[in-house]
C-alpha positions in Angstrom: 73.2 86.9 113.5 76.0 87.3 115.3 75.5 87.1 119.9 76.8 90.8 119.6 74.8 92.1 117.0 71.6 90.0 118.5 72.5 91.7 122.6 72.8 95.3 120.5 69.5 95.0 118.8 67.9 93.3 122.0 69.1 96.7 123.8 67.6 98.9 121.5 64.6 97.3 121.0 63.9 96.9 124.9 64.8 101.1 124.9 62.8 101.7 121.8 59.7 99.9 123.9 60.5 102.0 127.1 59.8 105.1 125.4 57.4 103.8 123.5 55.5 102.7 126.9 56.6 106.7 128.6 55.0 108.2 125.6 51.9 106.3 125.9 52.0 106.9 129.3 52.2 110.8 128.9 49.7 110.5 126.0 47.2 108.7 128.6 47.8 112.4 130.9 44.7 114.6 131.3 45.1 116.1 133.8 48.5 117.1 136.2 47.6 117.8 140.0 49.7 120.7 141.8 49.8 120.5 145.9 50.7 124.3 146.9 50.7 126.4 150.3 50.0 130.5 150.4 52.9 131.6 149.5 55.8 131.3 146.9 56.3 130.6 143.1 53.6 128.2 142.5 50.5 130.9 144.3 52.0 133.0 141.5 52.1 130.3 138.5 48.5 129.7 139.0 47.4 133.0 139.2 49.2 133.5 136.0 47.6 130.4 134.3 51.1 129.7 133.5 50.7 125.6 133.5 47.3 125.8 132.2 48.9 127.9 129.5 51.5 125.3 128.5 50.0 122.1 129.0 46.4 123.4 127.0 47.9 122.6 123.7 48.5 119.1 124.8 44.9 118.9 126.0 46.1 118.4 129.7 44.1 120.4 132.2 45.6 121.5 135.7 44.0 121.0 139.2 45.0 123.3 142.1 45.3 121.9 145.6 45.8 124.1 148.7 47.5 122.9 152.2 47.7 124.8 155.0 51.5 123.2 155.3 54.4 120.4 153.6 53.4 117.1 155.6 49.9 117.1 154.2 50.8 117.6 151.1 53.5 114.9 151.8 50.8 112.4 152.5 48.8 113.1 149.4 51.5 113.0 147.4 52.5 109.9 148.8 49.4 108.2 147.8 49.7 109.7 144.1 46.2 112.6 144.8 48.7 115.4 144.1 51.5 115.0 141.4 53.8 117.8 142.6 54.2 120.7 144.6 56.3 122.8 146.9 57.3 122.1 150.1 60.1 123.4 152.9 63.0 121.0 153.9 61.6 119.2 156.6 58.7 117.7 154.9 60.1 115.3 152.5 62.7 114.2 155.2 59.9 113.0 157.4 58.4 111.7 154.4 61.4 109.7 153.2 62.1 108.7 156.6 58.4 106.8 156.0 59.2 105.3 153.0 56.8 107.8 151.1 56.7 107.6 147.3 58.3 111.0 146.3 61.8 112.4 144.6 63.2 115.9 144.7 62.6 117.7 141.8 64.1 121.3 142.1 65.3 123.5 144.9 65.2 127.4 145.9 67.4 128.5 148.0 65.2 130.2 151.4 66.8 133.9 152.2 64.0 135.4 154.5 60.6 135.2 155.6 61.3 133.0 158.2 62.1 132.6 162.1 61.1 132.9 165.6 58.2 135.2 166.9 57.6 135.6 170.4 55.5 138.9 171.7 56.0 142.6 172.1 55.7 142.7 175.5 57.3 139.6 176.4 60.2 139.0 178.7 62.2 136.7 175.6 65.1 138.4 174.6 67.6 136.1 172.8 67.7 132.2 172.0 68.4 131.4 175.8 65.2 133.1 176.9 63.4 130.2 175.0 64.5 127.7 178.2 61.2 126.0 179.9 59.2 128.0 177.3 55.8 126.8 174.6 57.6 127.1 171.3 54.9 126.6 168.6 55.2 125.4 165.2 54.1 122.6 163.0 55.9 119.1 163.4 57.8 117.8 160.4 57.5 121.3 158.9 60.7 123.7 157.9 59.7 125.8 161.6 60.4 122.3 163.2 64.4 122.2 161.8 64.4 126.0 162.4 63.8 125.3 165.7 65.9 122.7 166.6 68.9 124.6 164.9 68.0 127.8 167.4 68.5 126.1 170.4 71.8 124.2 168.9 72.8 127.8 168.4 72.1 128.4 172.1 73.4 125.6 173.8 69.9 124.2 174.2 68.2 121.2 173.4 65.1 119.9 172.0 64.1 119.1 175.6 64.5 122.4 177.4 61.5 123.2 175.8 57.7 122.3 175.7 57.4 122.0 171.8 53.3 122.6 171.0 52.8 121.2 167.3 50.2 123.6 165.8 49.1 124.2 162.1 49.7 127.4 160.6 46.1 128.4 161.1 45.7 127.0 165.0 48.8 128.7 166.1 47.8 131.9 164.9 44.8 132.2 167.7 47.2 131.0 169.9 50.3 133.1 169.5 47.5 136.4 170.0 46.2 134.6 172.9 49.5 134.0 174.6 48.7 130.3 174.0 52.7 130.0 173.4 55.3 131.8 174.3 57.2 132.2 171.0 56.0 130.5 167.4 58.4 129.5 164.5 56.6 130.1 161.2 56.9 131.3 158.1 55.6 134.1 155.6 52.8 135.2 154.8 51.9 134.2 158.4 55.5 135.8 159.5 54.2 138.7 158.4 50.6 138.4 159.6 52.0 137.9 163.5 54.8 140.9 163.3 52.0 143.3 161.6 48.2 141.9 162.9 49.4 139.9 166.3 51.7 141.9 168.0 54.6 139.9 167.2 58.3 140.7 167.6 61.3 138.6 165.8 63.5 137.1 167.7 65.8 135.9 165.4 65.4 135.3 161.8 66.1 131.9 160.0 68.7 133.2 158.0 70.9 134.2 161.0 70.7 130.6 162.2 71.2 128.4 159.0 71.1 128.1 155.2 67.8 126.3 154.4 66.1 125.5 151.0 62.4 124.9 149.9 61.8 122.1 147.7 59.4 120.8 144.8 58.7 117.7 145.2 56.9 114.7 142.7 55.1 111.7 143.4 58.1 109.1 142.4 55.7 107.1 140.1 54.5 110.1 138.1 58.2 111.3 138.1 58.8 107.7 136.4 56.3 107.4 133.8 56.3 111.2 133.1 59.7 112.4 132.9 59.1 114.5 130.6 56.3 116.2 131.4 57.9 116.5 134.8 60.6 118.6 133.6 58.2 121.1 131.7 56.7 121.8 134.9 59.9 122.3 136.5 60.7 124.6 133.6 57.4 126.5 134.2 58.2 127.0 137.5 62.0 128.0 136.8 60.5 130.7 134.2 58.0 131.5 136.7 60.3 132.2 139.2 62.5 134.4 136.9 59.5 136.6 136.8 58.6 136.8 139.7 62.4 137.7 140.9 62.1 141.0 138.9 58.5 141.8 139.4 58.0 141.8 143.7 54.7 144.1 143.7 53.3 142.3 141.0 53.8 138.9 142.8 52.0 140.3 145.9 49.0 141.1 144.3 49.0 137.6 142.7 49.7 135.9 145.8 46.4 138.2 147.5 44.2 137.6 144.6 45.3 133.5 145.2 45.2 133.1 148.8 43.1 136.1 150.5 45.8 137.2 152.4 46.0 141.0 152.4 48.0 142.6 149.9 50.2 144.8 152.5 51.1 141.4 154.3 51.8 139.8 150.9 53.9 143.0 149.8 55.7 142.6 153.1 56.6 138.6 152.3 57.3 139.6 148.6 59.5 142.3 148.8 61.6 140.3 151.5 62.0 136.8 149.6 63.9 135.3 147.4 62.1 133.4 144.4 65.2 131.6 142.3 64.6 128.0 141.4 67.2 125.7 140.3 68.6 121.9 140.2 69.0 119.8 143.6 73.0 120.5 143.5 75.3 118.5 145.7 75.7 121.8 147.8 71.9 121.5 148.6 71.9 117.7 148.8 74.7 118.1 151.6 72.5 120.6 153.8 69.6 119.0 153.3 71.5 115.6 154.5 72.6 117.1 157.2 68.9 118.2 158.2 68.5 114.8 158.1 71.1 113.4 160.3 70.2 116.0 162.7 66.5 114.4 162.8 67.8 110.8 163.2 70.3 112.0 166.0 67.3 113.4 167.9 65.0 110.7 167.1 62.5 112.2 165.1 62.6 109.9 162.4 63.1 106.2 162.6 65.9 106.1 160.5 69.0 107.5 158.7 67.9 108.3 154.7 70.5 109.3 152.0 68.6 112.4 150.5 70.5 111.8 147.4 69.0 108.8 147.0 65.3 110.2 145.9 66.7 113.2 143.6 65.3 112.9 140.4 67.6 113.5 137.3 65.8 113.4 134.4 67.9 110.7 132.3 65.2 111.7 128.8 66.4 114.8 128.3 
């Protein structure tokens, strides 16, 4: 046998073994865990059995697991407990930034439902009023670039104010207590604080930056699983196209899932935008430069290339 013929069949051989290995490996699958917060595409894929309904056949079962926010989730998902799940753009920055075991696995573009709360009555009236103020919100979550981006817009910086890093469910109590001055946050809570805690908006994410939420996979699942991967990703594209046409009908799934009212959830559905599609250079670049603006500020130990965890499914 000639060397060329022997390199050839050595190549497709060590390939033929690969997918052998992947297929095994997927075989081996019983169960797919899914990290996921109270809101957005993934509240309403479970609540419409969607990936219980597609992976059934295959005799892989689905486990739900709720976080109150993205760096949670980050951790678990880190330590391979959750498999994937859906996150805002700070959370896999911070993550990276730690050397966590994820890749990026789809994107959706954020349009509303998002921003800067302060109260009725208080004397806060634009971006510069937030000077010397408590600005709540959760640290490494998509309120913390939100933030950080409002006072840029201002002429402020991260240290003209007093940041107070709260969960979702801490800063609540505290926003209606007058705990902080002004909370960044994001549906359904948004909606909770403007209609159940006196809030007021003071400005809206969407008038500050472009941001995207992201669903994220543990890196070794994403490696041995590829393809199972990318049927969840279609789920939750397919999902998504659903859900873009049928707003009422998503509230009452994200209600039935979560707890949260159905008038707030109407409110958060009727107001967002549900579209999920591949991690494109456009949203690599403004998710990168999320990232640079963490590093310049110090909040992460050091500069990451986003586009160096984006998964591309090379089976397919």
């Amino acid at each position: 046998m000639k060397r060329r013929e022997f390199l050839q069949l050595s190549l497709v051989t060590a390939a033929a073994a690969a997918l052998s290995r992947r297929a095994q490996a997927q075989a081996d699958t019983k169960e797919i865990r899914i990290g996921y917060q109270k809101n957005g595409v993934l509240v309403v894929t479970r609540q419409r059995e969607a990936l219980e309904n597609h992976f059934r056949p295959q005799g892989i079962s689905v486990k739900w697991v709720e976080f109150s926010s993205g760096p949670p989730m980050m951790e678990a998902m880190n330590v391979g407990s959750v498999d994937y799940g859906s996150v805002g753009d700070s959370p896999p920055i911070f993550a990276q930034a730690a050397g966590a075991a994820i890749v990026y696995a789809a994107a959706q573009p954020i349009i509303n439902g998002s921003g800067i709360l302060v109260a009725q009555n208080s004397a806060i009236t634009d971006i510069a009023g937030l000077k010397g103020k408590r600005v709540g919100f959760t640290k490494g979550s998509s309120a913390h670039n939100v933030v950080i981006q409002t006072l840029e817009k201002a002429g402020l910086t991260y240290d003209d104010i007093t940041p107070v890093y709260l969960t979702p469910p801490d800063a609540g109590p505290a926003f209606a207590n007058g705990g902080i001055d002004a909370w960044a946050i994001w549906d359904p809570y948004f909606a909770i604080a403007e209609t159940k805690q006196n809030g007021r908006i003071l400005i809206n994410t969407r008038d500050v930056t472009k941001t995207n939420a992201f669903y994220i996979a543990n890196r070794d699942f994403a490696n041995k699983h590829s393809a199972l991967l990318q049927q969840i990703v279609d789920v939750t594209t397919s999902t998504a196209k659903w859900a873009e046409a049928h707003p009422d009908d998503v509230a009452k799934s994200l209600a039935a899932v979560t707890g949260v009212p159905l008038d707030i959830q109407t409110i958060a559905a009727r107001r967002a935008g549900f579209s999920v599609g591949p991690v494109t250079d456009d949203v690599i670049a403004t998710q990168q430069g999320v990232a640079d603006r963490f590093f310049k500020l110090g909040l992460i130990p050091k500069q990451i290339a986003i586009r160096d965890i984006v998964w591309r499914n090379t089976q397919t």
